[in-house]
Backbone as JSON, one array per atom type, in Angstrom:
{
  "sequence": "XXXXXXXXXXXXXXXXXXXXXXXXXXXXXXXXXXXXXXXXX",
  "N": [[0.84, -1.2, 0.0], [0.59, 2.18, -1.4], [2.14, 5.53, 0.08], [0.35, 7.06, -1.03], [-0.97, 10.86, -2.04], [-4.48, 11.33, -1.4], [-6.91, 11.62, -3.92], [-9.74, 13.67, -4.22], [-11.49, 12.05, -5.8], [-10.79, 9.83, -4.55], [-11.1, 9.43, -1.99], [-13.84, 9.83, -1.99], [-14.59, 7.15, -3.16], [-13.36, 5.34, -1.41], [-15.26, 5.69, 0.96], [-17.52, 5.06, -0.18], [-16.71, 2.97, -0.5], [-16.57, 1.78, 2.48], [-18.73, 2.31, 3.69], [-20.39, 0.1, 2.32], [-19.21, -2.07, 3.53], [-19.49, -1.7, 5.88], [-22.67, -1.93, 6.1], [-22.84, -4.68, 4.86], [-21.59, -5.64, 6.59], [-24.08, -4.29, 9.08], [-25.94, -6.23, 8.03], [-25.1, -8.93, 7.99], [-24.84, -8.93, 11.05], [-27.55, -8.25, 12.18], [-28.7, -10.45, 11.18], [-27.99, -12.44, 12.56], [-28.44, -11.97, 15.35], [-31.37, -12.46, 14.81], [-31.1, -14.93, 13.84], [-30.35, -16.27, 16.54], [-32.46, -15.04, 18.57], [-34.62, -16.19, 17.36], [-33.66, -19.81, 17.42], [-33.24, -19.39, 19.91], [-35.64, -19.76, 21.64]],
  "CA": [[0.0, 0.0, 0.0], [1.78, 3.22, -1.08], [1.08, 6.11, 0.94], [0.03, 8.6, -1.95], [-2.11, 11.72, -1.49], [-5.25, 10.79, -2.0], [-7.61, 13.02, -4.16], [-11.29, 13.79, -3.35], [-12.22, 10.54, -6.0], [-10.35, 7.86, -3.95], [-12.0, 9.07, -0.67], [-15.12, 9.28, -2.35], [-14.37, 5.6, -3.37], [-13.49, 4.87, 0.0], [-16.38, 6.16, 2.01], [-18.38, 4.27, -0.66], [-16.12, 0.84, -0.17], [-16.71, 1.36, 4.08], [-20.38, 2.28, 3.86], [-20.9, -0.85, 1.91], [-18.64, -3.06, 4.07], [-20.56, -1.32, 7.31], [-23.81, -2.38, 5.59], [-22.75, -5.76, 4.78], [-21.41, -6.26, 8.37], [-24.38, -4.47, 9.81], [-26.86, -7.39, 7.68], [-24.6, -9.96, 8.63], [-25.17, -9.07, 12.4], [-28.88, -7.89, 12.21], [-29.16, -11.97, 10.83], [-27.0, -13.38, 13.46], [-28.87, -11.81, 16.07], [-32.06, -12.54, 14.33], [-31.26, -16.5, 14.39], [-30.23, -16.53, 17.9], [-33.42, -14.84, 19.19], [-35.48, -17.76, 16.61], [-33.41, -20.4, 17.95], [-33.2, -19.66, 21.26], [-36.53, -19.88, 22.26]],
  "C": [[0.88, 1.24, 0.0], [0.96, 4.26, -0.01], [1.04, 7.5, -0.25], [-1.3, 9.7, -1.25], [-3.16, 11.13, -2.26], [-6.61, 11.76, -2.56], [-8.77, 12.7, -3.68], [-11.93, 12.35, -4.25], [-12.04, 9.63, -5.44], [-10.82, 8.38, -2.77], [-13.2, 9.13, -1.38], [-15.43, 7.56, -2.79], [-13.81, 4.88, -1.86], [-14.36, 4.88, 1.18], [-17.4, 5.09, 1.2], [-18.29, 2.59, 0.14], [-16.79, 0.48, 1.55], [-18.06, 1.3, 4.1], [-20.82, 0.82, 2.92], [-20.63, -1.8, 2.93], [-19.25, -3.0, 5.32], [-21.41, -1.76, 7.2], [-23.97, -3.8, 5.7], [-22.5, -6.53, 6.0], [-22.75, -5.83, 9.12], [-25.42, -5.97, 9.55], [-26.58, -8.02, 8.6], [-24.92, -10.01, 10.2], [-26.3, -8.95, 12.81], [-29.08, -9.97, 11.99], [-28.78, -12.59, 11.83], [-27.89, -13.27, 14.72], [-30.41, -12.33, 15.93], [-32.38, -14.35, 14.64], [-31.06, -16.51, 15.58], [-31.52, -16.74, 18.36], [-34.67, -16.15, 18.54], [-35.35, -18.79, 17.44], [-33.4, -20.48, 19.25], [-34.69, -20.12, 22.03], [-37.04, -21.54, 22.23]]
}
């Protein structure tokens, strides 16, 4: 990973990449929690 400056498109491409990956993690945990409370009962 170099460490270049990074212009306003690659954080705009980076805020995109995290807000997806935030998203995808919060699913993933919204489901997780989701089976528990199913299963547990």
């Amino acid at each position: 990973m170099g460490l270049t400056m990074t212009t306003p498109e690659q954080s705009k491409k980076n805020i995109k990449l995290a807000l997806v990956l935030a998203s995808v993690a919060l699913v993933f945990a919204l489901g997780f929690v989701f089976k528990m409370m199913v299963l547990g009962r």
